[in-house]
C-alpha positions in Angstrom: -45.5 60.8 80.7 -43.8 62.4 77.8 -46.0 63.3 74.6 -44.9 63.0 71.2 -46.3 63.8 67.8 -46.2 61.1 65.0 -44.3 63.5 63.0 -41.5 63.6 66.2 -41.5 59.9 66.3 -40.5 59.4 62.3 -37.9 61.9 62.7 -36.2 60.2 65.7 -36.8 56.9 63.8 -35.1 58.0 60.6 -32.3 59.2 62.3 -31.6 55.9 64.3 -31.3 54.3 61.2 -29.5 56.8 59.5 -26.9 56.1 62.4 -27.2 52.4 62.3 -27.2 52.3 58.4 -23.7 54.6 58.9 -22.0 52.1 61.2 -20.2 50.1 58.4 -18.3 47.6 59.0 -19.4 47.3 62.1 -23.1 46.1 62.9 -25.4 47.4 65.6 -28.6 45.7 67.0 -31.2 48.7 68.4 -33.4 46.8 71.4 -36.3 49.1 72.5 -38.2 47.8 75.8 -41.4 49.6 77.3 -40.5 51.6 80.6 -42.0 49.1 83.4 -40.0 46.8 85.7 -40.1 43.3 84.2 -39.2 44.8 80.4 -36.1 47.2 81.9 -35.4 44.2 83.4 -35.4 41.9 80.8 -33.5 44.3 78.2 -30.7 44.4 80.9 -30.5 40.9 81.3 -30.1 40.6 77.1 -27.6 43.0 77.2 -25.3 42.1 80.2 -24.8 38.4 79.3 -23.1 38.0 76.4 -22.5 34.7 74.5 -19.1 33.9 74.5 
């Protein structure tokens, strides 16, 4: 398991949306899932199926 400091986590946070805030026009959609089976899982099936 990989330890981080709250300080770490707010600077990796401000910097995704930095880069999602600099996307323009284009918009981006950020899905975070917690690392056991039936989340990786279910984040892959939300992001293999698209709507057409």
């Amino acid at each position: 398991m990989v330890r981080t400091s709250p300080a770490d986590l707010y600077i990796a946070f401000k910097k995704i949306k930095e880069d999602a805030l600099s996307s323009h026009p284009a918009a981006s959609v950020l899905i975070l899932a917690a690392p056991d089976v039936d989340a990786v899982c279910a984040c892959k099936l939300m992001t293999c199926y698209r709507s057409i």
